[in-house]
N, CA, C and O atoms as CSV, one atom per row, in Angstrom:
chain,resi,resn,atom,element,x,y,z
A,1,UNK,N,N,-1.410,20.751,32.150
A,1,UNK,CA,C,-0.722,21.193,33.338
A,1,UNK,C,C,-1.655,21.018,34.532
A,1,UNK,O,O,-2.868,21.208,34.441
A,2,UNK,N,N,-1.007,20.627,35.718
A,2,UNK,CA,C,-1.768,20.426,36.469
A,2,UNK,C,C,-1.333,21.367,37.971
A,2,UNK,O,O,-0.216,21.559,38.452
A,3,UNK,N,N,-2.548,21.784,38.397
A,3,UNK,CA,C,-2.210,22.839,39.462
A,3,UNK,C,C,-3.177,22.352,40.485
A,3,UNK,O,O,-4.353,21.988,40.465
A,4,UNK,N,N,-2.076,22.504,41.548
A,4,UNK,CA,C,-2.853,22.192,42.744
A,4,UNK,C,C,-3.778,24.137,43.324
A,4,UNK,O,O,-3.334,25.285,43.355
A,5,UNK,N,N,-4.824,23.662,43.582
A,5,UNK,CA,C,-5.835,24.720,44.520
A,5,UNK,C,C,-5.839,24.967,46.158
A,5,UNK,O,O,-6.599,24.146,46.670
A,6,UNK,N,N,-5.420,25.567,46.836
A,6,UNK,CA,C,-5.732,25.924,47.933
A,6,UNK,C,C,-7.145,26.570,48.430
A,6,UNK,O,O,-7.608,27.710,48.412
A,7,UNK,N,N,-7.617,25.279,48.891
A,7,UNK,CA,C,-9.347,25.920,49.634
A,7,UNK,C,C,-9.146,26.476,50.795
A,7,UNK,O,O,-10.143,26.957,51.334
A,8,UNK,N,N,-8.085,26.555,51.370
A,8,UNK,CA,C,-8.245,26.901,52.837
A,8,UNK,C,C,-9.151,28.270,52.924
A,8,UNK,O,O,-9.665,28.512,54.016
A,9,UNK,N,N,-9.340,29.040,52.000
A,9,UNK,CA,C,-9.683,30.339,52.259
A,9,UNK,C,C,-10.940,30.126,51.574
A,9,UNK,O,O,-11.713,31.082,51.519
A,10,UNK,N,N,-11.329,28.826,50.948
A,10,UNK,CA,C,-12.894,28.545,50.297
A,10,UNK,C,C,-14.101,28.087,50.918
A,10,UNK,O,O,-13.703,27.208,51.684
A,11,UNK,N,N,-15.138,28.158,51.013
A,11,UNK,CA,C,-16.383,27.629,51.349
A,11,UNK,C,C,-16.942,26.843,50.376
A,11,UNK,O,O,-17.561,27.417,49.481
A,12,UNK,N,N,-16.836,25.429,50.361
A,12,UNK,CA,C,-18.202,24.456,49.409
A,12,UNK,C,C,-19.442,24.375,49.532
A,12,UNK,O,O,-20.058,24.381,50.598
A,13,UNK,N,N,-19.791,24.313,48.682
A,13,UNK,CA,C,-21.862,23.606,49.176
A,13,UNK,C,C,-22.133,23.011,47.840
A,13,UNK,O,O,-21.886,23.561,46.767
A,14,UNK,N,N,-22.664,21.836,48.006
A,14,UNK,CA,C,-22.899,20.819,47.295
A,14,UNK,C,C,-23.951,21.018,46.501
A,14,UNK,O,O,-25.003,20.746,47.079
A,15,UNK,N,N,-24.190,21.694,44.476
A,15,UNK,CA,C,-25.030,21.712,44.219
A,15,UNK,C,C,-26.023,20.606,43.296
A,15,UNK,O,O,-27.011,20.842,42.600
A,16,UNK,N,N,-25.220,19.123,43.649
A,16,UNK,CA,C,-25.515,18.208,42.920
A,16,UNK,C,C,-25.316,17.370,43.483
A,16,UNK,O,O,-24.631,17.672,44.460
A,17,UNK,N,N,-25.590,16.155,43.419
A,17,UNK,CA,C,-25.930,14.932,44.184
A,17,UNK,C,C,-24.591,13.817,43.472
A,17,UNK,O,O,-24.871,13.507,42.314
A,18,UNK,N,N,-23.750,13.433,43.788
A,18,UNK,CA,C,-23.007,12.588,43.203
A,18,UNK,C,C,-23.237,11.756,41.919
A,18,UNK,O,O,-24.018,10.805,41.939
A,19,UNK,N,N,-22.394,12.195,40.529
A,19,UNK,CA,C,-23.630,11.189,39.616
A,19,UNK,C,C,-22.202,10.362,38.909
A,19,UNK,O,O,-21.232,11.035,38.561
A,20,UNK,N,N,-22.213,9.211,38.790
A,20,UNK,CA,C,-21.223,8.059,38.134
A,20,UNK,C,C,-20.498,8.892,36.792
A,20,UNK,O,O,-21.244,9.447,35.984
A,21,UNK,N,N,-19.234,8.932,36.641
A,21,UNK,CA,C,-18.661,9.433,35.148
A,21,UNK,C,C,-18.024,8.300,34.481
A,21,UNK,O,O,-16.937,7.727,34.563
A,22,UNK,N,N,-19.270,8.165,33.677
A,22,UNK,CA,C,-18.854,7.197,32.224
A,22,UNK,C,C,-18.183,7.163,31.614
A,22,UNK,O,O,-18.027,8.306,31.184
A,23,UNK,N,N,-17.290,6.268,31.014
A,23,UNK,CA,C,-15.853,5.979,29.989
A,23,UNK,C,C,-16.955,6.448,28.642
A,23,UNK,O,O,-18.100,5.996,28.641
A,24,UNK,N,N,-16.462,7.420,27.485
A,24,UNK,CA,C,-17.224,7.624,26.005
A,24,UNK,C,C,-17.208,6.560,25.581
A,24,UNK,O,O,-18.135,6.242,24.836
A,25,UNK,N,N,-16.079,5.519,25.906
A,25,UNK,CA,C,-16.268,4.167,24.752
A,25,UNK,C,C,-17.075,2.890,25.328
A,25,UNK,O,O,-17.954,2.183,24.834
A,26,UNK,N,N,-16.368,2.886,26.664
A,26,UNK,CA,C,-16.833,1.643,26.753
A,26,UNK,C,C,-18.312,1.573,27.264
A,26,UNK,O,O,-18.980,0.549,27.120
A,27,UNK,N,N,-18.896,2.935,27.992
A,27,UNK,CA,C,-20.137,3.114,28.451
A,27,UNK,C,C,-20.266,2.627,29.609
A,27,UNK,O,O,-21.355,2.871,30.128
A,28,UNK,N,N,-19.148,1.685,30.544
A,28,UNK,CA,C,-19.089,2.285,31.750
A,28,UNK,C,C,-18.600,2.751,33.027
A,28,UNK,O,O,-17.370,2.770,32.991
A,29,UNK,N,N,-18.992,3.082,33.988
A,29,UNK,CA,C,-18.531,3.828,35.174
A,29,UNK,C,C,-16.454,4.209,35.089
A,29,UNK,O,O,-15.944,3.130,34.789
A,30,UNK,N,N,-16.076,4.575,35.144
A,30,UNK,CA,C,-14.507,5.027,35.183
A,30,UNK,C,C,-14.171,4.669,36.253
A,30,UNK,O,O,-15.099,4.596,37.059
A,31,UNK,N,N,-12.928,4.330,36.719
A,31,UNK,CA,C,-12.474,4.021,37.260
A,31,UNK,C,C,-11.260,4.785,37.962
A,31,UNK,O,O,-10.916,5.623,37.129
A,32,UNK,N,N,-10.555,4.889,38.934
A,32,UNK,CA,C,-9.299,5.469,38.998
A,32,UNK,C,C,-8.102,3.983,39.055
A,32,UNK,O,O,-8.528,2.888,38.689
A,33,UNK,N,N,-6.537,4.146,39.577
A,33,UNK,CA,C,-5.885,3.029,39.144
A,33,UNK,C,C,-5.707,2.249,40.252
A,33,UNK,O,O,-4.811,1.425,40.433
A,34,UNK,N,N,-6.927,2.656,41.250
A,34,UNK,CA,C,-6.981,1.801,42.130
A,34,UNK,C,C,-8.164,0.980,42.185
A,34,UNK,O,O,-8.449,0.262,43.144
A,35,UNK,N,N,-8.897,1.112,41.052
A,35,UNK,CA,C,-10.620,-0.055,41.057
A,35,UNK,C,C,-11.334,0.564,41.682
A,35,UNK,O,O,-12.426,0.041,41.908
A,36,UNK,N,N,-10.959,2.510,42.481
A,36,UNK,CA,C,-12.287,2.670,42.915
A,36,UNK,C,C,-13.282,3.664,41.821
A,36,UNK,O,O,-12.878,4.486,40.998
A,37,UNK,N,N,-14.366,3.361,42.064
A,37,UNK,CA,C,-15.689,4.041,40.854
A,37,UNK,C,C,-15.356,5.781,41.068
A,37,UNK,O,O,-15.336,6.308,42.181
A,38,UNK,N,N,-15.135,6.443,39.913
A,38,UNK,CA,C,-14.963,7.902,39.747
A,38,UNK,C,C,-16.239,8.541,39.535
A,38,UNK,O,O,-16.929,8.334,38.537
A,39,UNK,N,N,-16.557,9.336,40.497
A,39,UNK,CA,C,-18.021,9.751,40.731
A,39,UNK,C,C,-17.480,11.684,40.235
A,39,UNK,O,O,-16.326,12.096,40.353
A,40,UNK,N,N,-18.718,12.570,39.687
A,40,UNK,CA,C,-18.704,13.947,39.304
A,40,UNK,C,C,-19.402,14.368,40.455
A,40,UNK,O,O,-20.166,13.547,40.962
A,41,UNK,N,N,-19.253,15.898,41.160
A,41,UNK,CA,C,-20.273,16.256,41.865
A,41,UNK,C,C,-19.921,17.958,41.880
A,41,UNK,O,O,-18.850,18.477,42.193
A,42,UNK,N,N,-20.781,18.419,41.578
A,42,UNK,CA,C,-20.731,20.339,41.410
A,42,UNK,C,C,-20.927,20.673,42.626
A,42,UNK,O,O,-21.649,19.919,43.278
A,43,UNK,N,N,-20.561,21.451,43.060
A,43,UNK,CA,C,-19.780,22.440,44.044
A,43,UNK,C,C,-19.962,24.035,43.763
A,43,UNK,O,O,-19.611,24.456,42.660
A,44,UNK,N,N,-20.631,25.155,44.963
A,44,UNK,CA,C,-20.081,25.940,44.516
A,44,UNK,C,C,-18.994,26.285,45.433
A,44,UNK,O,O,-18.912,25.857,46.584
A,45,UNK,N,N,-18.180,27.063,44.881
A,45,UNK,CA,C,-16.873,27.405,45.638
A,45,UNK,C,C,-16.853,28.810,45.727
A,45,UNK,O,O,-16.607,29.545,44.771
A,46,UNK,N,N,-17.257,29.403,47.516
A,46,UNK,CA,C,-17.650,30.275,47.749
A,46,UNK,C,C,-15.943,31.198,48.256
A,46,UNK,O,O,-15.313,30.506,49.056
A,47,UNK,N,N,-15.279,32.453,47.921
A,47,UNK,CA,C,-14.624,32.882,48.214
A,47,UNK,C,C,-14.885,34.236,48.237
A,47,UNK,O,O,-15.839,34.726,47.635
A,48,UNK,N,N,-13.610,35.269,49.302
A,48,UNK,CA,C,-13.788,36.347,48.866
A,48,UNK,C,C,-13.989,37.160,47.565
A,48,UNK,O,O,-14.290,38.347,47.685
A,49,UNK,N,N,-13.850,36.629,46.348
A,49,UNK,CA,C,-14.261,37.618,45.241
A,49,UNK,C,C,-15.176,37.315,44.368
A,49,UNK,O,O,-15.437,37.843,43.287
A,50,UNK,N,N,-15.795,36.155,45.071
A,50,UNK,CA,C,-17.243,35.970,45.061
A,50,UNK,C,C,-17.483,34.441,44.435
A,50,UNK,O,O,-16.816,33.594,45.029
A,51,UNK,N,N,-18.066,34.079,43.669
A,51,UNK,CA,C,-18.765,32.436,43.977
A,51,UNK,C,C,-18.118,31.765,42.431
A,51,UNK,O,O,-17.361,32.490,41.784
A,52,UNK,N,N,-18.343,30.848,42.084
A,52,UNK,CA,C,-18.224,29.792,41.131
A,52,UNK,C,C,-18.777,28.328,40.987
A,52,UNK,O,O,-18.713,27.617,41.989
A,53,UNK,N,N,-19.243,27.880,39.986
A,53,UNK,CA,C,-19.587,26.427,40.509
A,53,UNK,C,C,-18.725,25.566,39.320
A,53,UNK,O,O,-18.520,25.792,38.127
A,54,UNK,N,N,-18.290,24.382,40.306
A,54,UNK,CA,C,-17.119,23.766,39.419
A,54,UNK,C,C,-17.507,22.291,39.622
A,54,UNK,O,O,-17.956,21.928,40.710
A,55,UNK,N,N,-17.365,21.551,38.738
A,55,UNK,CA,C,-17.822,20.356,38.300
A,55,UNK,C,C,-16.489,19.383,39.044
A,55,UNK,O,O,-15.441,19.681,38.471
A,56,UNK,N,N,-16.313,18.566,39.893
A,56,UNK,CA,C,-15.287,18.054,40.990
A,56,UNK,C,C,-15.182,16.834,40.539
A,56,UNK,O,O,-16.296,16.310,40.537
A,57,UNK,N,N,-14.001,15.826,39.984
A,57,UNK,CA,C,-14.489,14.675,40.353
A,57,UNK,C,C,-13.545,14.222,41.284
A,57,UNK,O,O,-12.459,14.781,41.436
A,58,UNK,N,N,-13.974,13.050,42.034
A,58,UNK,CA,C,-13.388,12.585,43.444
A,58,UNK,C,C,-13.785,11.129,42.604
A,58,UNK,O,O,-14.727,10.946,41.834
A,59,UNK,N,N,-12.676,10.127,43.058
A,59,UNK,CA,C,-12.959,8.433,43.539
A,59,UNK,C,C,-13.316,7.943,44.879
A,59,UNK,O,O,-12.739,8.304,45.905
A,60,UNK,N,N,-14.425,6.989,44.823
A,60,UNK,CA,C,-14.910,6.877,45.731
A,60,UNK,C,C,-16.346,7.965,45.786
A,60,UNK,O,O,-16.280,9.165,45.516
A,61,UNK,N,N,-17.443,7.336,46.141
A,61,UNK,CA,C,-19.043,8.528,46.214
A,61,UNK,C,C,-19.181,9.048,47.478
A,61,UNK,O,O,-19.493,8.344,48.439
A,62,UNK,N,N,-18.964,10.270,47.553
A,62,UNK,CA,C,-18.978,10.939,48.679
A,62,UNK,C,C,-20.246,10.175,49.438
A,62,UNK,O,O,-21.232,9.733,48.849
A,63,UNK,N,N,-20.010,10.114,50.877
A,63,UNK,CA,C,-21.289,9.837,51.725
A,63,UNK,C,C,-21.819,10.981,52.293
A,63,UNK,O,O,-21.305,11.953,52.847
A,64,UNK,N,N,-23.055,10.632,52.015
A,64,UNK,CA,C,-24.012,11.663,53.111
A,64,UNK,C,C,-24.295,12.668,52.310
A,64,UNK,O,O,-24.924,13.643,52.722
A,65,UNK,N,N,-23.788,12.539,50.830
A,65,UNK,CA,C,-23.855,14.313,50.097
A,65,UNK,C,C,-25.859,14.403,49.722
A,65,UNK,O,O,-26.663,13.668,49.148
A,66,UNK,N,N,-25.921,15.703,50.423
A,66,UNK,CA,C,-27.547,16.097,49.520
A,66,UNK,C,C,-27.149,17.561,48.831
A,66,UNK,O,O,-26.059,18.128,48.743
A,67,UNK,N,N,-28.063,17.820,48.521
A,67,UNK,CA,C,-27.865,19.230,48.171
A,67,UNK,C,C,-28.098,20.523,48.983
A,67,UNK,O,O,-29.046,20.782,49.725
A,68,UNK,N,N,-27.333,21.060,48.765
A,68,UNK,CA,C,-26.989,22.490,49.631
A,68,UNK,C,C,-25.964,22.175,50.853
A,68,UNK,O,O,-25.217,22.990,51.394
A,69,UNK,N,N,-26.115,20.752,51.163
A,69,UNK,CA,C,-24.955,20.521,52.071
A,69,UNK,C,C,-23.383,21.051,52.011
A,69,UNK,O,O,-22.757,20.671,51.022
A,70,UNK,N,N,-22.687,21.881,52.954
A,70,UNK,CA,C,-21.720,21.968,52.908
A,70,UNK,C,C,-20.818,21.085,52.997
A,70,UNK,O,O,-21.115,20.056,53.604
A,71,UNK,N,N,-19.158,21.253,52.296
A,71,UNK,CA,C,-18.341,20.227,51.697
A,71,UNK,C,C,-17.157,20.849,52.377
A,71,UNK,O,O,-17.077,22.027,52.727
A,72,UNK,N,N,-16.377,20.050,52.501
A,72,UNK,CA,C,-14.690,19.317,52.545
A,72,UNK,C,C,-14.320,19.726,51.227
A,72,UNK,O,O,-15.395,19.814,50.634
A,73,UNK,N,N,-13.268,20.068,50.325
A,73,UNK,CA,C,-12.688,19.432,49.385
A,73,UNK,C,C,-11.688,19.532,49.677
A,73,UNK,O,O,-11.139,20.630,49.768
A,74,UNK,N,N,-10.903,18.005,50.014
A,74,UNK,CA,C,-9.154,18.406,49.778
A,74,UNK,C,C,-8.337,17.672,48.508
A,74,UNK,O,O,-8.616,16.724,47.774
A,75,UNK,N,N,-7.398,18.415,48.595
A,75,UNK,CA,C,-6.431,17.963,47.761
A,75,UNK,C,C,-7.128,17.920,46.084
A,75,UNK,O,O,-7.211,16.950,45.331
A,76,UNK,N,N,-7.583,19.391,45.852
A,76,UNK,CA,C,-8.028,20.039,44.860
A,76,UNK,C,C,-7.031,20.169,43.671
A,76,UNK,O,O,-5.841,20.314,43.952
A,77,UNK,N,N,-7.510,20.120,42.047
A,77,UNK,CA,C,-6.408,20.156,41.167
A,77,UNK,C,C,-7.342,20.445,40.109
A,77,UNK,O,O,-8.388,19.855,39.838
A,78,UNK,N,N,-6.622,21.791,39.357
A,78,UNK,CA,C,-7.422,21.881,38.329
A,78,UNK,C,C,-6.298,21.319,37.338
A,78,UNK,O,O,-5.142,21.043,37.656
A,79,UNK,N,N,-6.941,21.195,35.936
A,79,UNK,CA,C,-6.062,20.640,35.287
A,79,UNK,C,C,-6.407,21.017,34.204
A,79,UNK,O,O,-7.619,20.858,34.058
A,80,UNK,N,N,-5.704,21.637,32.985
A,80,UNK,CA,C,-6.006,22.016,31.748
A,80,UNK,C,C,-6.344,21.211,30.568
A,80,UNK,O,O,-5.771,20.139,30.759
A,81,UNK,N,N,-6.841,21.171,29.681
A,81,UNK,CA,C,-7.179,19.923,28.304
A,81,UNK,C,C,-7.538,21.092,27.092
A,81,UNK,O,O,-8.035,22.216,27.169
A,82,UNK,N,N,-7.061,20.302,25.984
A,82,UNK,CA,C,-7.253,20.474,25.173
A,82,UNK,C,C,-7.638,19.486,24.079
A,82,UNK,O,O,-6.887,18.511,24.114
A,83,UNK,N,N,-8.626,19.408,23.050
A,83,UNK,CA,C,-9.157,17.995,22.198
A,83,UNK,C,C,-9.116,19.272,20.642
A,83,UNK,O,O,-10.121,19.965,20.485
A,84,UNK,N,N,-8.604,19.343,20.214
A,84,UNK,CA,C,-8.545,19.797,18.995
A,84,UNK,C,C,-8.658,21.462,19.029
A,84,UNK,O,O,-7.766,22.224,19.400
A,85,UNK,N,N,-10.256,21.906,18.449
A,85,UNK,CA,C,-10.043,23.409,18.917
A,85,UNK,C,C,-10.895,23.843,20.030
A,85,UNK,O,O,-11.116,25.043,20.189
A,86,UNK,N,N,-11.405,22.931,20.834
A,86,UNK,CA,C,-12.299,23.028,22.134
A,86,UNK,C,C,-10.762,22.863,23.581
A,86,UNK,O,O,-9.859,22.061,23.343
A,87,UNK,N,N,-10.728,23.592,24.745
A,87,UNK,CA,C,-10.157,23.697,25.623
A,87,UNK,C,C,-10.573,23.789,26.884
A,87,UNK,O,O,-11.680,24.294,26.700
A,88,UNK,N,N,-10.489,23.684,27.809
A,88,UNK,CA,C,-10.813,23.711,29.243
A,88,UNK,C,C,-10.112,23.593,30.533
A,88,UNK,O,O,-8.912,23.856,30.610
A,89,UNK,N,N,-10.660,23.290,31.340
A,89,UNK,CA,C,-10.140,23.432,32.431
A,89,UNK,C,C,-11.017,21.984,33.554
A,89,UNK,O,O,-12.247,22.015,33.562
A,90,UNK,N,N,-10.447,21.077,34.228
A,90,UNK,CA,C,-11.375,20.157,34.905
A,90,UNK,C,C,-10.472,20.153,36.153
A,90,UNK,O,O,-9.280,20.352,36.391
A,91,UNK,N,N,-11.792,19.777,36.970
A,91,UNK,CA,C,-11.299,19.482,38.665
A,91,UNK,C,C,-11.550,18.313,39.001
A,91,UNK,O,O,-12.505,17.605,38.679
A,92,UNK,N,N,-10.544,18.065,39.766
A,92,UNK,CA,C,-10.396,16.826,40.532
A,92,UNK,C,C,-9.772,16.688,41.972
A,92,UNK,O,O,-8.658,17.145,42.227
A,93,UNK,N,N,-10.494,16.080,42.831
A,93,UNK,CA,C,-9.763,16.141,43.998
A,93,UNK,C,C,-9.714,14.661,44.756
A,93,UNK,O,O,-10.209,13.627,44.306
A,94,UNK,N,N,-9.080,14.790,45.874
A,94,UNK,CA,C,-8.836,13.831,46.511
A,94,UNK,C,C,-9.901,13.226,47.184
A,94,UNK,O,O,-10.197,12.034,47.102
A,95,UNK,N,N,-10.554,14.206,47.954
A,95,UNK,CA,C,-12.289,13.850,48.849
A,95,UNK,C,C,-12.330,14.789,48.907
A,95,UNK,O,O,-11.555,15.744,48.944
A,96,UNK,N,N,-14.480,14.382,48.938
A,96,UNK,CA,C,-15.126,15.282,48.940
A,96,UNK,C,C,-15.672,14.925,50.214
A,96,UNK,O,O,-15.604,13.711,50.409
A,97,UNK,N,N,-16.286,15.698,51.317
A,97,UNK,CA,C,-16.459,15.308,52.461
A,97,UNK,C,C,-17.481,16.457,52.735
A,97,UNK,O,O,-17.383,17.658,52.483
A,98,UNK,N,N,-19.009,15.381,53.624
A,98,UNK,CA,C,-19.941,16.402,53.768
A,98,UNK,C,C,-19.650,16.666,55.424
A,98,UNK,O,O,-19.729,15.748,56.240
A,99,UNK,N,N,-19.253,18.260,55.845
A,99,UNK,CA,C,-18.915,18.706,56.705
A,99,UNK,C,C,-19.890,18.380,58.106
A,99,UNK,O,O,-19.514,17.999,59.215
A,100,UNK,N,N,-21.098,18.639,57.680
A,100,UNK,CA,C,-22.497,18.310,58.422
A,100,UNK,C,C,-23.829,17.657,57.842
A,100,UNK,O,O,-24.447,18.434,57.113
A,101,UNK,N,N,-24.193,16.867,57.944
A,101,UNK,CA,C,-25.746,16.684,57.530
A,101,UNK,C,C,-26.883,17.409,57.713
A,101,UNK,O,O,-27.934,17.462,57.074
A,102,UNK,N,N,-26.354,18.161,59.053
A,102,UNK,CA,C,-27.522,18.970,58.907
A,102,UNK,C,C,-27.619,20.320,58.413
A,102,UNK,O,O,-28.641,21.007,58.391
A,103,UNK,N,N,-26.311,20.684,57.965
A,103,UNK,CA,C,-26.104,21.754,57.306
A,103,UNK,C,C,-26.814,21.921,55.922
A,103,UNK,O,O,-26.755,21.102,55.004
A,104,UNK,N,N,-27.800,23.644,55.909
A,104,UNK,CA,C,-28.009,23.459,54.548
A,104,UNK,C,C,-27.555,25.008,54.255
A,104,UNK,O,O,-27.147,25.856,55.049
A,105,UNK,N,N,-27.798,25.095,52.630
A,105,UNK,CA,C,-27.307,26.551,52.056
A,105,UNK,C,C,-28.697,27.511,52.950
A,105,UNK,O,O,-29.829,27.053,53.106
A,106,UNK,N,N,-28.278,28.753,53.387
A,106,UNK,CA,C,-29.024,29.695,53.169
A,106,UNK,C,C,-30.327,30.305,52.418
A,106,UNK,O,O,-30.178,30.679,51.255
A,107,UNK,N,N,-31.379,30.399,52.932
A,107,UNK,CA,C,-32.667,30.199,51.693
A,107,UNK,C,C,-32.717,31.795,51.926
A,107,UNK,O,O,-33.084,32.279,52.997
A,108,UNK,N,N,-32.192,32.790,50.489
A,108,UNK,CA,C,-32.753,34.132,50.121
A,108,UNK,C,C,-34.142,34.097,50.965
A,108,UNK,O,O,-35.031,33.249,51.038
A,109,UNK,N,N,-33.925,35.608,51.686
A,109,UNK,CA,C,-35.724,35.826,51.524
A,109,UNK,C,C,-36.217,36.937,50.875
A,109,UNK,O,O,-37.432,37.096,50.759
């Protein structure tokens, strides 16, 4: 099943650097059904009842992404799976978009 997400009320920040998602068989890069390269990139997704980090994939490699940079995500979809007796949940969205470059996360002091 597939469900669309509403971020409007979310905050992103980029905790991973865009990394290529490999086909298991053929070993390489995935594709979507338009020939563009399907890239993974973690996210946390900051809301009122507090934080999460979710593994995103987008087609096309986000530009400009570093880490801690804040994110865009639109057109968010989680989507449920199941492979025997293992289950989950995966995200995927439309773009991922770095809001600022010079934006970074907050450093605790």
């Amino acid at each position: 099943m597939k469900l669309p997400i509403d971020t409007s009320s979310l905050d992103f920040l980029a905790v991973s650097i865009a990394e290529p998602v490999i086909d298991f068989d053929s070993k390489q890069q995935r594709v979507d059904a338009d020939g563009k390269a399907i890239f993974a990139v973690s996210v946390v997704a900051i809301g009122g009842e507090g934080a999460d980090i979710l593994v995103v994939k987008v087609a096309g490699e986000p530009k400009n992404l570093t880490l801690g940079a804040q994110v865009k995500v639109t057109g968010l979809v989680a989507t449920t799976w199941q492979m025997g007796d293992r289950h989950g949940v995966s995200f995927r969205a439309d773009k991922v978009e770095v809001l600022s470059t010079t934006t970074k996360a907050p450093v605790a002091a």
